[in-house]
PALUMDREN-37561 format. One record per atom (N, C-alpha, C, CB): x, y, z; residue in one letter. Coordinates in steps of 0.001 Angstrom, whole numbers, always signed. Each point is the difference from the previous one (the first is absolute). Glycine has a CB too. Layout:
BEGIN
<node <X,Y,Z>,'a'>,
...
This chain:
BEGIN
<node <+69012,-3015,-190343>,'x'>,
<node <-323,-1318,+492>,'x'>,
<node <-1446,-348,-367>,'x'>,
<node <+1663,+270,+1891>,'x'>,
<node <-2063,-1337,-2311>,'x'>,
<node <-1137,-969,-740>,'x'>,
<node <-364,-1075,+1191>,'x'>,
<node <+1052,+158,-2762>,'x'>,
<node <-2325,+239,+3541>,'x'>,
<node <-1120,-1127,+381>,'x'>,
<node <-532,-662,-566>,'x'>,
<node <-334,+867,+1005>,'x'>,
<node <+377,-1976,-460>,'x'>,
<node <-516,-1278,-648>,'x'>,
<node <-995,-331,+287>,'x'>,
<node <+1578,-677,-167>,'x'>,
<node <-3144,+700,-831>,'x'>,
<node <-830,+396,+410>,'x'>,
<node <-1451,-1065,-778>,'x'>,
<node <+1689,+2588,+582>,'x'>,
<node <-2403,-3413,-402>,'x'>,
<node <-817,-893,-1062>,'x'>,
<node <-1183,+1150,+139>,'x'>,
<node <+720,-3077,+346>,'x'>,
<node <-747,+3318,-1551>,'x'>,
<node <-1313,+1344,-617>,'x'>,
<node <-1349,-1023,+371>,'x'>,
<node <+1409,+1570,-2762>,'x'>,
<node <-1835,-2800,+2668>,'x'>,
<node <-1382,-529,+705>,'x'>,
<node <-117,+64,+1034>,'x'>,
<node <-259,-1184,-1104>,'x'>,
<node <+1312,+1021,+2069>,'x'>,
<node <-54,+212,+1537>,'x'>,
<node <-235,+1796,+350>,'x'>,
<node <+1896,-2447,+361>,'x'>,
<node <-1669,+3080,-1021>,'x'>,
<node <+86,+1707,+165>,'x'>,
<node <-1319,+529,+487>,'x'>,
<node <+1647,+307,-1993>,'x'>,
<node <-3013,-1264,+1848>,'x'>,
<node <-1359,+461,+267>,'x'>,
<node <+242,+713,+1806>,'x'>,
<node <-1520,-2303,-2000>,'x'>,
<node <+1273,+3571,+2103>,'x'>,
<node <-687,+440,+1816>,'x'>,
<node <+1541,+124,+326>,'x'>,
<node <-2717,-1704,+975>,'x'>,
<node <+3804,+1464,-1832>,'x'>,
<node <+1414,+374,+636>,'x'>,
<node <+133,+1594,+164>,'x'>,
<node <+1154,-2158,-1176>,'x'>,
<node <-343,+2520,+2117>,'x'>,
<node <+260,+1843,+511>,'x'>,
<node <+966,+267,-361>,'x'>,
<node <-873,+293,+1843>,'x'>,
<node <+1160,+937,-2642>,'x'>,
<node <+1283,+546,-536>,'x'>,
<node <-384,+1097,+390>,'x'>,
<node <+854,-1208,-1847>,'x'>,
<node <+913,+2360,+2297>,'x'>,
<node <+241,+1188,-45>,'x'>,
<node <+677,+479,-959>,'x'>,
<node <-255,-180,+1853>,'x'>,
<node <-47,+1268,-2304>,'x'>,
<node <+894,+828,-1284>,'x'>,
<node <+495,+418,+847>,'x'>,
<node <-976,+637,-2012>,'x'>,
<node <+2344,-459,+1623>,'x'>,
<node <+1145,+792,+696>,'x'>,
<node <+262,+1527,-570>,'x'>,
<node <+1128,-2389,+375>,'x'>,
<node <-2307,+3058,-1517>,'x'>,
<node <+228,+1299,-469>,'x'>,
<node <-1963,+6,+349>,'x'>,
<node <+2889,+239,-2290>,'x'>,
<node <-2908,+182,+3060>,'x'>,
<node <-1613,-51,+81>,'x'>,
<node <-195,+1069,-633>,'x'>,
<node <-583,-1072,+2030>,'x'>,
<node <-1032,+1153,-2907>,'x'>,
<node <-245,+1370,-618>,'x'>,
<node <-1046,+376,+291>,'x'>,
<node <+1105,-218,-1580>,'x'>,
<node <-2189,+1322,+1801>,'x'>,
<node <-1337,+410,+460>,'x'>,
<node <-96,-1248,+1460>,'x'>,
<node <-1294,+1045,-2984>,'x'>,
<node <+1967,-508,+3782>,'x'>,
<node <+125,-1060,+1216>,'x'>,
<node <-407,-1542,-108>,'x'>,
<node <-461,+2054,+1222>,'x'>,
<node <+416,-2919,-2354>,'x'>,
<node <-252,-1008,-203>,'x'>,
<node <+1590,-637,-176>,'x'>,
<node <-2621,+622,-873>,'x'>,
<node <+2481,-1252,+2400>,'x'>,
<node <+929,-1106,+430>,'x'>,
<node <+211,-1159,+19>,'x'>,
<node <-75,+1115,+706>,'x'>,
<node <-1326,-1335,-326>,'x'>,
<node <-406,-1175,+312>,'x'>,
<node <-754,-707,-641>,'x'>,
<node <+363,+710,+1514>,'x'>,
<node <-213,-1864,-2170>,'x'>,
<node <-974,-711,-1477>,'x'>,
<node <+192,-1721,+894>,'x'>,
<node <+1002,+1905,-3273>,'x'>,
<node <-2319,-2292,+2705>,'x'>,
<node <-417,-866,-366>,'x'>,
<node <-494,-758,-1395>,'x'>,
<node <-18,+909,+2007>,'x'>,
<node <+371,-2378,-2063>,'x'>,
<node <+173,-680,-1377>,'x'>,
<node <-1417,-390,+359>,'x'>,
<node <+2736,-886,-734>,'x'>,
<node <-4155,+1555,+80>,'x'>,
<node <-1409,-359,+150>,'x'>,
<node <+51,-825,-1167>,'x'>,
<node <-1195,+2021,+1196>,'x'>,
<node <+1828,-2390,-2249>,'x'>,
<node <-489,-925,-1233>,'x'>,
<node <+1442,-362,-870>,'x'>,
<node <-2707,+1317,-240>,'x'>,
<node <+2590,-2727,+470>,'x'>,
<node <+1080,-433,-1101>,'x'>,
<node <-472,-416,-1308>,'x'>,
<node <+1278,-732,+1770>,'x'>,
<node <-874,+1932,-3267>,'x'>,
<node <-722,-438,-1161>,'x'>,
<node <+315,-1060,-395>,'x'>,
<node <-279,+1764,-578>,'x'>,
<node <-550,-2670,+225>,'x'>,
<node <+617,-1543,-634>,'x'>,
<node <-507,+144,-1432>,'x'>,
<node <-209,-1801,+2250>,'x'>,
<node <+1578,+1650,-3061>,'x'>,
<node <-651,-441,-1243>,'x'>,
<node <-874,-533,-421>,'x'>,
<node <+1254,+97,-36>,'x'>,
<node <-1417,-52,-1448>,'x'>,
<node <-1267,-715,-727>,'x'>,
<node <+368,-1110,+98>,'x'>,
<node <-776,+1388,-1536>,'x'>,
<node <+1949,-1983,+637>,'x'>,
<node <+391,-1034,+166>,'x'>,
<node <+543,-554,+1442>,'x'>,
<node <+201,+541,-2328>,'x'>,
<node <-651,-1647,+2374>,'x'>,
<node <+308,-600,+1634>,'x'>,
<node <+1859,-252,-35>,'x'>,
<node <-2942,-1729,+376>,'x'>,
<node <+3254,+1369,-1263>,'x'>,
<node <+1049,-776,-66>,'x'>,
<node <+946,+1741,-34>,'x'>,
<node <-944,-3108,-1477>,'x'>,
<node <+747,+3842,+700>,'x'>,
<node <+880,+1387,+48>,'x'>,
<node <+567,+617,+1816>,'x'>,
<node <-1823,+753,-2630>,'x'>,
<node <+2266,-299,+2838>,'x'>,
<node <+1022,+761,+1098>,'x'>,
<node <-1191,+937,+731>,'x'>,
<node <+2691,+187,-1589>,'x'>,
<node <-2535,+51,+2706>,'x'>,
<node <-367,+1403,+225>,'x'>,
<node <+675,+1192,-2>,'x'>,
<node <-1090,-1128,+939>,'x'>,
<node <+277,+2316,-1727>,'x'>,
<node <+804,+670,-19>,'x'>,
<node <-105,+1875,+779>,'x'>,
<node <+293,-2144,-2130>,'x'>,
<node <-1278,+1611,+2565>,'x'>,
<node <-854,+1519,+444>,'x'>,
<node <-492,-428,+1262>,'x'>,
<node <-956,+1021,-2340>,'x'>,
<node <+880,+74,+3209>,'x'>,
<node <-787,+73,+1425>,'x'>,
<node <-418,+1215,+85>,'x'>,
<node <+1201,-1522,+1219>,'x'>,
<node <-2754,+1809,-407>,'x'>,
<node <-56,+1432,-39>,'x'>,
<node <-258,-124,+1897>,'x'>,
<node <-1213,+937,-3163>,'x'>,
<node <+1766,+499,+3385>,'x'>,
<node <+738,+401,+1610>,'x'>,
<node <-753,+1144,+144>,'x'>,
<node <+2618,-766,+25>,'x'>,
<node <-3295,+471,+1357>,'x'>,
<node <-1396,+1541,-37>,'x'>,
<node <+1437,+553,+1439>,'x'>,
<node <-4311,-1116,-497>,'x'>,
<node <+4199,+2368,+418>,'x'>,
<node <+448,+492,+1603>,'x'>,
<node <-980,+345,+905>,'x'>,
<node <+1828,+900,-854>,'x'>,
<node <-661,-1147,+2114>,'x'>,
<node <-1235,-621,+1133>,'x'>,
<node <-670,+1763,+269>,'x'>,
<node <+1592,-2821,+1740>,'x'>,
<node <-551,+4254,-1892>,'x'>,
<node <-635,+1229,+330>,'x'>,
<node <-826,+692,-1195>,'x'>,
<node <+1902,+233,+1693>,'x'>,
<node <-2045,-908,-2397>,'x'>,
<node <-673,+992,-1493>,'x'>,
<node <-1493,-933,-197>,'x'>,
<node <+2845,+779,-1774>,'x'>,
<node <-2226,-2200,+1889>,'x'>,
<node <-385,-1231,-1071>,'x'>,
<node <-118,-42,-1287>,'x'>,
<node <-936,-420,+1449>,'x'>,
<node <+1553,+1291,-1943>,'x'>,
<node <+45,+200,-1330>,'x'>,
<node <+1045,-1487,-653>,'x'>,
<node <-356,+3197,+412>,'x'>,
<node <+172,-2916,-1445>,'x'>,
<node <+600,-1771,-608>,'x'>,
<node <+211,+445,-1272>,'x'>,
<node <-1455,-2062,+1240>,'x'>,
<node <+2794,+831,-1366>,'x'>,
<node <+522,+291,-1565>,'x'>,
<node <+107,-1567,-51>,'x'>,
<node <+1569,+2663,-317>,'x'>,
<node <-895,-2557,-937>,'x'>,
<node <+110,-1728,-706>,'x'>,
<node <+1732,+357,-138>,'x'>,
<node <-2892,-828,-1957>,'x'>,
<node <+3877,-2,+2648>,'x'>,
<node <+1324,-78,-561>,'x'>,
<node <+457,-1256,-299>,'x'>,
<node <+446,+1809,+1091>,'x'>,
<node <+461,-2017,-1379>,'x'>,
<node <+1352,-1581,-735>,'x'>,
<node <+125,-195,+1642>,'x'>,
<node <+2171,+750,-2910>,'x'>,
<node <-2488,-1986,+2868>,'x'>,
<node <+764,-639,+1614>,'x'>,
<node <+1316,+258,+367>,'x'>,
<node <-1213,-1836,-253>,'x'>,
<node <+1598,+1701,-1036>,'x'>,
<node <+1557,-267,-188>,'x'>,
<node <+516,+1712,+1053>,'x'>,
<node <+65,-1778,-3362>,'x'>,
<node <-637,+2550,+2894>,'x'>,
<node <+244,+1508,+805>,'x'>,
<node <+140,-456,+1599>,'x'>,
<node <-1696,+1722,-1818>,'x'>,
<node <+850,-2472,+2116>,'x'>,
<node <-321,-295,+1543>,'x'>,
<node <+1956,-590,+756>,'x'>,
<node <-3595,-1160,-736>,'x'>,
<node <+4075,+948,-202>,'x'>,
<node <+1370,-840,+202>,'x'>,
<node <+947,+1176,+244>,'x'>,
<node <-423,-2205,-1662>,'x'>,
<node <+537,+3596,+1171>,'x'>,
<node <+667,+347,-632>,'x'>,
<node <+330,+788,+1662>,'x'>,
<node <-756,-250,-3159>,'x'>,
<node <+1686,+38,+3999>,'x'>,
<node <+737,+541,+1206>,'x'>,
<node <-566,+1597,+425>,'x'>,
<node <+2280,-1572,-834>,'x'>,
<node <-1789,+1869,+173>,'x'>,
<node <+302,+1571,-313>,'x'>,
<node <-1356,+968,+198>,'x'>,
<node <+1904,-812,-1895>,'x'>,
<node <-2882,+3,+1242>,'x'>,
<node <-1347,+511,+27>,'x'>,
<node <-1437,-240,+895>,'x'>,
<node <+1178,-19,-1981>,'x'>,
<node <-660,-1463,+2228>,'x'>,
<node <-807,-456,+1162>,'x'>,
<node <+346,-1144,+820>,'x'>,
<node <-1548,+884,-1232>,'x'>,
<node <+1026,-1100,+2750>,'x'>,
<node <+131,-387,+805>,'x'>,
<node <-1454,-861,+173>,'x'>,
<node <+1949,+1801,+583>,'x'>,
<node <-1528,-3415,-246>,'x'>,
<node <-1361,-504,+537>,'x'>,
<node <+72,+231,+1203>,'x'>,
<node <-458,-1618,-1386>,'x'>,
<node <-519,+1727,+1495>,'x'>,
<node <-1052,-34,+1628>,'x'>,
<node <+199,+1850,+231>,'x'>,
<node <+855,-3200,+1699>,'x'>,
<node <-1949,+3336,-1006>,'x'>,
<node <+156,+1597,+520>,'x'>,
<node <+969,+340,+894>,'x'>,
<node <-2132,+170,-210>,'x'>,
<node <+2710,+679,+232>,'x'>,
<node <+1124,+623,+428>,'x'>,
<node <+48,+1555,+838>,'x'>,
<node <+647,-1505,-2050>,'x'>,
């Protein structure tokens, strides 16, 4: 199952991974990358976790994907 989700609105939104790894469960969307071009898509967000704060850069599109994560903390 696919959430329906607008990647500009995603800024300070809470997701849970549902396979947590090095106890990082809990993420936050600290930056939505916006293209160079204004008019292009977004296609990247980077998600620090709230127990490490460590941060990566992923595809929003991942953020949709059921199986792997959950918005809001859980």
């Amino acid at each position: 199952m696919r959430t329906k989700l607008n990647p500009r609105k995603l800024h300070l939104s809470k997701w849970t991974a549902l396979q947590p790894q090095n106890k990082e469960k809990h993420f936050l969307v600290v930056r939505v990358l916006q293209p160079e071009d204004p008019q292009a898509p977004v296609t990247e967000v980077e998600l620090e976790a709230a127990y490490s704060r460590r941060s990566c850069i992923i595809a929003w599109q991942t953020l949709t994907d059921a199986t792997r994560w959950r918005q809001g903390w859980h």
